[in-house]
C-alpha positions in Angstrom: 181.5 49.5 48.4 181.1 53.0 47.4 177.6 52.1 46.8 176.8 51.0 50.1 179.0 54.0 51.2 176.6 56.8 49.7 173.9 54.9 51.3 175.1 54.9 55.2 175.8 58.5 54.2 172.3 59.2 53.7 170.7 57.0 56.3 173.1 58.5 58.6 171.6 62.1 57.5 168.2 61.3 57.5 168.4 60.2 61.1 170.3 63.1 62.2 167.0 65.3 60.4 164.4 63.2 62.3 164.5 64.1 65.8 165.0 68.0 65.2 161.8 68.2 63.1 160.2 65.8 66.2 161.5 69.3 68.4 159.8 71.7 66.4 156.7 69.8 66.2 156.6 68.9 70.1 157.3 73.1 70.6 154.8 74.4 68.1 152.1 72.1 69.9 153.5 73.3 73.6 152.7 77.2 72.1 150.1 76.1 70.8 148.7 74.5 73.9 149.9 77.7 75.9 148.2 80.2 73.2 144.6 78.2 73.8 145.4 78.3 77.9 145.8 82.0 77.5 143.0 83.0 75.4 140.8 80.8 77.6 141.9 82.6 81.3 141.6 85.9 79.0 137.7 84.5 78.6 137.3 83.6 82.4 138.9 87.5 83.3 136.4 89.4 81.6 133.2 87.2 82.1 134.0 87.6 85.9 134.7 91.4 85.7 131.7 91.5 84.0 130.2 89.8 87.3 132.1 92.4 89.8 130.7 95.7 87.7 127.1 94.1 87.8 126.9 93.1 91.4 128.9 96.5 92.0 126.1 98.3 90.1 123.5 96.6 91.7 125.4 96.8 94.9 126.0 100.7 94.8 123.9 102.6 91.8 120.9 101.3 90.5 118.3 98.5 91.4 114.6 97.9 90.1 111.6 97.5 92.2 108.0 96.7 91.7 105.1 99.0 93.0 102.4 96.7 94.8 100.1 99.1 96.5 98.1 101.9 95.9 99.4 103.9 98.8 101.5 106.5 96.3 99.2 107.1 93.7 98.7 108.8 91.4 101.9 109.1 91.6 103.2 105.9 91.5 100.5 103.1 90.4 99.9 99.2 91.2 102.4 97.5 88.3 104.7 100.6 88.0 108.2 99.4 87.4 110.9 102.1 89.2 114.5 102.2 88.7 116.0 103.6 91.9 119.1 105.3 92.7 121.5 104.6 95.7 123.6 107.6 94.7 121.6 110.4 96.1 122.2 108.9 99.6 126.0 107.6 99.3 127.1 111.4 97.9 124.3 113.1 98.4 121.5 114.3 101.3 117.9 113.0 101.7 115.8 115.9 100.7 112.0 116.9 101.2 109.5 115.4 98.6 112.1 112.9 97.7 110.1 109.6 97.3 112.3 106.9 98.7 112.6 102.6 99.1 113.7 101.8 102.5 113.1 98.7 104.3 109.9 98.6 106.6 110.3 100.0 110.1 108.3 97.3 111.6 109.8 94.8 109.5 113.1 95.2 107.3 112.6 92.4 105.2 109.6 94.3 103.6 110.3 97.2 101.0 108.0 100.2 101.0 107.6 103.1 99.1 107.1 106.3 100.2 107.4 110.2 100.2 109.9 112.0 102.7 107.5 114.7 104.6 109.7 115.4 107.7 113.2 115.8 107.9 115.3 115.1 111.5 115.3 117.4 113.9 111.7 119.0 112.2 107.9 118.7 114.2 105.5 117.5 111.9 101.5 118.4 112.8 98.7 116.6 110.5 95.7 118.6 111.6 92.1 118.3 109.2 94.5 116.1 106.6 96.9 119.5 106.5 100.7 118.7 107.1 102.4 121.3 109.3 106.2 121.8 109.2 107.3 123.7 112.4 103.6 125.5 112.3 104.3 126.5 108.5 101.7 124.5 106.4 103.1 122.3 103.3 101.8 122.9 99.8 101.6 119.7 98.5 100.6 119.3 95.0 101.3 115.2 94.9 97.9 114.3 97.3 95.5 112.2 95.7 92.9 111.6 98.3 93.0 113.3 101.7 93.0 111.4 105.3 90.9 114.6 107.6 91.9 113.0 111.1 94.3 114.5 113.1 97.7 112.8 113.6 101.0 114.1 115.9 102.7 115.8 116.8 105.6 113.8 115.4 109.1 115.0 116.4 111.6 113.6 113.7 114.4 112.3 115.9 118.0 112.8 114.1 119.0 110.6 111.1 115.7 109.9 110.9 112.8 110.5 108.6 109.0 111.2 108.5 107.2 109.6 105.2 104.0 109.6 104.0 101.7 107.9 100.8 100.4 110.4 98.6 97.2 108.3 98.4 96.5 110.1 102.3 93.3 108.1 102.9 94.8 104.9 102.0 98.3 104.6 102.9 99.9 102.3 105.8 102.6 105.0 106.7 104.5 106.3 109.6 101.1 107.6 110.9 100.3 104.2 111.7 103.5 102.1 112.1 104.7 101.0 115.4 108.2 102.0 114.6 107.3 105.8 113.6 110.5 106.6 111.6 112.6 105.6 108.9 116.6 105.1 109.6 119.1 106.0 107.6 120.6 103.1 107.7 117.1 101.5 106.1 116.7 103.7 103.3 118.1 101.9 100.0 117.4 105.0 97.2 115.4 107.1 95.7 112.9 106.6 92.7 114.4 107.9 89.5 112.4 107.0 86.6 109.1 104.2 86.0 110.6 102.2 83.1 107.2 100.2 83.1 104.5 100.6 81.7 106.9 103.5 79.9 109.8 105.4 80.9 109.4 108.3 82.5 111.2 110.4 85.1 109.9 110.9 88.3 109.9 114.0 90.1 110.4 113.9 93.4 110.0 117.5 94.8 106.8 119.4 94.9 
């Protein structure tokens, strides 16, 4: 009797053990199962604010474009790869010489590329290929090839702007648009450096 005594004594134990180590295991998997749920939402937060910054920077900084005319050079060339900056124009002011990307006068979902000449409120003359600000002539350095007709006057309206190709005698600019000016509103940056084929900055200003 004491035999079988000891026994129920230790069957009696042994089931008393069992479902406490069956707790610890079923809690050790549920932080386990938590831990994973964490780290994997951690993984989902930063790939998508990863998202946000690159749309934002896209959005609000920087964006590339492609050159596909000749109408800028030398300046800019057929193949040139620019990376343009929205910043000027969020914080900034629009400035003579600056070459800008804005969307097409005549037809916004085209992107052009050109060189501001007259500000808003200014009278721009083009007489013999010379530009004339006001009546005071414009050095201009940047010219590649020169367009000897006579254009204007043009009288910049407010928050507008007056641009121009460098290439003069092969440009499709405001001297020959149906929609004159460019808007504010349809100006996306100015060119800040050709990454392709090399980087380079680009200076805007004569």
């Amino acid at each position: 009797m004491e035999d079988l005594n000891y026994r129920s004594t230790d069957v009696t134990a042994e089931a008393k053990e069992e479902p406490a180590a069956a707790d610890k295991g079923k809690k050790k998997e549920k932080w386990t199962r938590k831990k994973i749920i964490r780290e994997v939402l951690s993984y989902v937060f930063y790939i998508a604010l990863a998202v946000c910054i690159a749309l934002l920077w896209r959005t609000f900084v920087l964006m590339k474009v492609e050159v596909v005319s000749g109408s800028m050079q030398n300046t800019l060339k057929i193949d040139d790869r620019l990376m343009v900056s929205k910043l000027p124009f969020i914080f900034g002011k629009i400035e003579r010489g600056d070459i800008v990307v804005f969307h097409f006068p005549d037809d916004e979902s085209q992107i052009f590329v050109k060189r501001v000449i007259g500000l808003p409120g200014e009278t721009v003359d083009i007489v013999g290929g010379r530009i004339f600000i006001d009546g005071t002539p414009l050095a201009e350095s940047y010219v590649s090839t020169i367009d000897t007709a006579d254009y204007g006057p043009y009288l910049v309206p407010s928050g507008c702007y007056f641009v121009l190709g460098d290439n003069r005698a092969n440009s499709w600019d405001a001297r020959k648009w149906t929609n004159t000016y460019v808007m504010d509103s349809q100006i996306i940056g100015k060119a800040l450096f050709r990454y392709k084929p090399k980087l380079e900055k680009i200076y805007n200003n004569d």
